[in-house]
N, C-alpha and C positions, 0 to 999 in steps of 0.2 A: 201102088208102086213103092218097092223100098226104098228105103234111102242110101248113096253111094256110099261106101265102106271110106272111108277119110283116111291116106297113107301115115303110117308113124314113121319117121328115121329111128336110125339104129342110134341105140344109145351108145355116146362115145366113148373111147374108152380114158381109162383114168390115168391120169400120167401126175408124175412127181413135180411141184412147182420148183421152180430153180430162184433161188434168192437174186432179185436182183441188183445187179451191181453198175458202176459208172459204164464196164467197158460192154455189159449188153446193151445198156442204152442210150451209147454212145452210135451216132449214124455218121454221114457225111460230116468231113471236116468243115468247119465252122469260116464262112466268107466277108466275114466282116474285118475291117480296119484294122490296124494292130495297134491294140490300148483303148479299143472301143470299149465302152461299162457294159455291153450286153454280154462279150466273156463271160462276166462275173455271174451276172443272171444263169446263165444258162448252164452255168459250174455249182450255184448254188439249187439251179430245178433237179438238177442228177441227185442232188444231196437231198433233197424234198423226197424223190421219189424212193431213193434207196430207205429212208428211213422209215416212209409208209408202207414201201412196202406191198403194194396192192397187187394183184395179177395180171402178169404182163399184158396180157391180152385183154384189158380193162380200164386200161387206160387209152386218152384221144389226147393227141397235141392239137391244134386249130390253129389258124391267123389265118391273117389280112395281107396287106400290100404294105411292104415298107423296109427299112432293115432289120427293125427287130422281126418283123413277121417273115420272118425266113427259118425259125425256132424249129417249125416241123421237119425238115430236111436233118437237123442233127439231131433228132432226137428221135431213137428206134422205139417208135410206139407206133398205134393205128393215130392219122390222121389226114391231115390236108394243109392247103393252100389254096385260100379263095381269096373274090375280085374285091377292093379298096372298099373295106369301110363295113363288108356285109360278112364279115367271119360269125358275129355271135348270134343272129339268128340264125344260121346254116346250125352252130354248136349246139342251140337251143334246141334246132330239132331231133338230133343229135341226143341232147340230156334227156328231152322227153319222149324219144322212140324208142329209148333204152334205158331204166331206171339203175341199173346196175353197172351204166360206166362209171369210170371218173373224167371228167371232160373238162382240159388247160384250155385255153385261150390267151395267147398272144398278138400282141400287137402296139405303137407307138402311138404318139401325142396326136398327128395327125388322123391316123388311122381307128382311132378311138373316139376323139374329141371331133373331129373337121366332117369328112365325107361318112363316118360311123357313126355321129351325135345321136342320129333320130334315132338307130338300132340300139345304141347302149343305154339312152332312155326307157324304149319298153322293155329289152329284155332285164333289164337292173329291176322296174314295177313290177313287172309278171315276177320277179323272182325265183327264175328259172333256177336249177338246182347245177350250176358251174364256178368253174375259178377262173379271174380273168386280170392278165397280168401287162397293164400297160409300162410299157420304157419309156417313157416321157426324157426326149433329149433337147427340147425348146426349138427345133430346126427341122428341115423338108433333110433330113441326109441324101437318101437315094437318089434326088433329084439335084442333087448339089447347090444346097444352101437356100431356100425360099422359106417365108413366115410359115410359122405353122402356129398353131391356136394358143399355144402355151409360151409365144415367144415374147420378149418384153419388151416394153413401148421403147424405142431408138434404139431396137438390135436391128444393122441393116443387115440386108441378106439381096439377093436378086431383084426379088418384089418388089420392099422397099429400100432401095438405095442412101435414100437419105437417112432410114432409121424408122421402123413402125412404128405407129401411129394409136394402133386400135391396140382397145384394153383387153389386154391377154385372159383367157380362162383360169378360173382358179380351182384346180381340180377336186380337192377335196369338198369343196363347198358342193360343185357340179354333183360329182357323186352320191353325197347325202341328199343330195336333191332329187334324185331320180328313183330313191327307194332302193338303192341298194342293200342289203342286209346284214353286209362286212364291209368297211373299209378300213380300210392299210395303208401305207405309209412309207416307203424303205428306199435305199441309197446302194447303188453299185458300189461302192466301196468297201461297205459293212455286211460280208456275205455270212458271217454269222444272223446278223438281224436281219435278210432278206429270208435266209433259212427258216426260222422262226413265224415270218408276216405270213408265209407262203405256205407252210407248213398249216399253221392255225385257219388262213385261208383255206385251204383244202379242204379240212376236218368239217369246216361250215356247209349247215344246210342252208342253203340256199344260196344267192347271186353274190359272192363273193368277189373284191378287188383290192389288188393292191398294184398303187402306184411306183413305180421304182425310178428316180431320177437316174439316168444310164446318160454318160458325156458322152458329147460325139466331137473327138478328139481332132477330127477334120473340119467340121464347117461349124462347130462351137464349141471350143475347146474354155475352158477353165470355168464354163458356166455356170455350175454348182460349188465351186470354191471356198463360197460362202458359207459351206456347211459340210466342210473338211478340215479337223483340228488341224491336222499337218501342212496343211495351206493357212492357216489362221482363220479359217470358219470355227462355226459354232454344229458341235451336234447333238442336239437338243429329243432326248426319250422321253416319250408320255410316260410319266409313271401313273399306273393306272391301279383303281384301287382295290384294296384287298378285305378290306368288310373284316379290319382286325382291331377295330376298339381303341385303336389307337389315334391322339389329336392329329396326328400328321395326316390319318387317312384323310381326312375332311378337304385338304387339299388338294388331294391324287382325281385323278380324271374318270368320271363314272363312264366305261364304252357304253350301258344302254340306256344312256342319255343322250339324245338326238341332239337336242339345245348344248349342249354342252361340249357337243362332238363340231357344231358350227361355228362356236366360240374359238373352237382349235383352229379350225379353216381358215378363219380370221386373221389368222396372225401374220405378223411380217416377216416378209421373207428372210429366211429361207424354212424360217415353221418347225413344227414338234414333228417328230418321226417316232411312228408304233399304229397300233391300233387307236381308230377314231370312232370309231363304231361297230357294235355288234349286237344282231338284234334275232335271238335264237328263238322267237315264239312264236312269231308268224310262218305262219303255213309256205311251204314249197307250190311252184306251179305244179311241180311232179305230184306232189303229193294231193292237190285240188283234181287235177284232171282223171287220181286215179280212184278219187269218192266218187265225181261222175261214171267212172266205170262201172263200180260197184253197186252204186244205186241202179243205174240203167241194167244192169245182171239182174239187180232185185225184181226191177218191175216185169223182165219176160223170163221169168224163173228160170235162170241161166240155161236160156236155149243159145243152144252154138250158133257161130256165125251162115253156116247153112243154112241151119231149121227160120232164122228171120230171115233169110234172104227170100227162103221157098215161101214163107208168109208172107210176103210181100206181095210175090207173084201171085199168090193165090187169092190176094184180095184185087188184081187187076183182069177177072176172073171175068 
């Protein structure tokens, strides 16, 4: 008995890429608050994208449940809207069923830290090959004002009335904790430097994030203030080093120094903003699962998925 002839599609045809710009990949008008920091975010992902430049058709937007994870709705790419907390495994399989996307991830303090903790731990170890962009605004917004993980001990809110209680997360520590392979650092206000974290973000292989303090001008308003010149905050850039012989380097921030990237986390509020970490030699999940492919090709000297399937059946003979 032969074997069945295996249909090819027709090869597509070739078409002109068209540069893209804010107003292709501008979608639905933007539903958030007016003076919300996620505007800014989502003024500086247009500027991200226009300058990389990738094919349109190759890029995913993704989130969760919250106000920042509503990002997909304006933003004309392939993606989605999934249930609290489980966007980045859905993205993960997403990065690894497809090697050749680029795949965003959005999402907030709650939706990242709170009901998403135990996903953004494996997928950050596994090292999934994504970017993933939390709006950390210290508050529940959509749900009008409740504790969320990142909110600080006597901010009251619903929950706690009198003033929380429990010791808030501190993100950057969490993150280098989980094995992430980028993290970042950036502020709604500074869309030039969110440009930049996000940008560089992208570029990275493997589980990239960057944090962006985004106020939520409604149920906590001035809470990063502290780290706005023009409000009398402090804004404080990792200078990071450049391996130029120079004595001053000696002081500049090594990113692929893990220990030195925690020492940054450490610090008192409101902390250094840039890159805390980058660690470009370890292996991508993408790229581990796809030497298992290769190897398992090698051991059934690349017979198709039919010919082992009929192998199968024919050893239940």
């Amino acid at each position: 008995m032969s074997s069945p002839t295996l249909f090819s599609p027709p090869t597509p045809a070739i078409t002109t890429a068209v540069p893209l710009t804010k107003k292709i990949l501008t979608a639905d008008h933007p539903t958030w608050c007016p003076g919300c920091g996620d505007f800014a975010v989502l003024a500086s992902f247009y500027r991200v994208l226009e300058k990389l430049q990738y094919p349109h058709e190759k890029i995913v937007t993704f989130a969760g449940i919250g106000c920042s994870s509503r990002f997909p709705y304006f933003v004309n790419t392939h993606g989605g809207h999934y249930i609290h907390g489980r966007a980045l495994p859905f993205a993960a399989g997403i990065s690894l069923g497809n090697d050749d996307l680029h795949v965003f991830v959005f999402g907030g303090d709650g939706d990242g830290f709170s009901i998403g903790g135990n996903h953004l731990v494996h997928t950050a170890r596994k090292n999934v090959n994504l970017t993933y962009v939390i709006m950390d605004n210290s508050v529940y917004g959509l749900t009008k004002k409740q504790t969320s993980p990142t909110s600080p001990i006597g901010f009251k809110t619903k929950t706690d009335p009198t003033g929380a209680i429990d010791q808030p997360i501190n993100p950057m520590r969490t993150l280098l904790n989980t094995g992430a392979t980028f993290v970042a650092r950036s502020h709604a206000t500074q869309v030039n430097h969110m440009v930049e974290m996000m940008t560089r973000a992208a570029k990275h292989p493997g589980f990239s994030v960057v944090e962006i303090l985004s106020e939520c001008v409604e149920f906590y308003a001035g809470a990063f203030d502290s780290s706005i010149p023009r409000k009398g905050g402090t804004w404080s850039l990792i200078q990071e080093k450049k391996h130029d012989g120079t004595p001053e380097d000696a002081d500049r921030h090594d990113v692929t120094d893990e220990v030195a990237a925690f020492k940054l986390a450490g610090q008192a509020w409101p902390g250094s903003f840039g890159v805390f970490y980058e660690n470009n030699v370890r292996k991508t999940k993408n790229v581990l699962e796809a030497e298992l492919v290769t190897k398992a090709r090698e051991r059934t000297k690349n017979a198709t998925d039919l010919q082992l399937l009929q192998a199968t059946f024919a050893k239940m003979r």
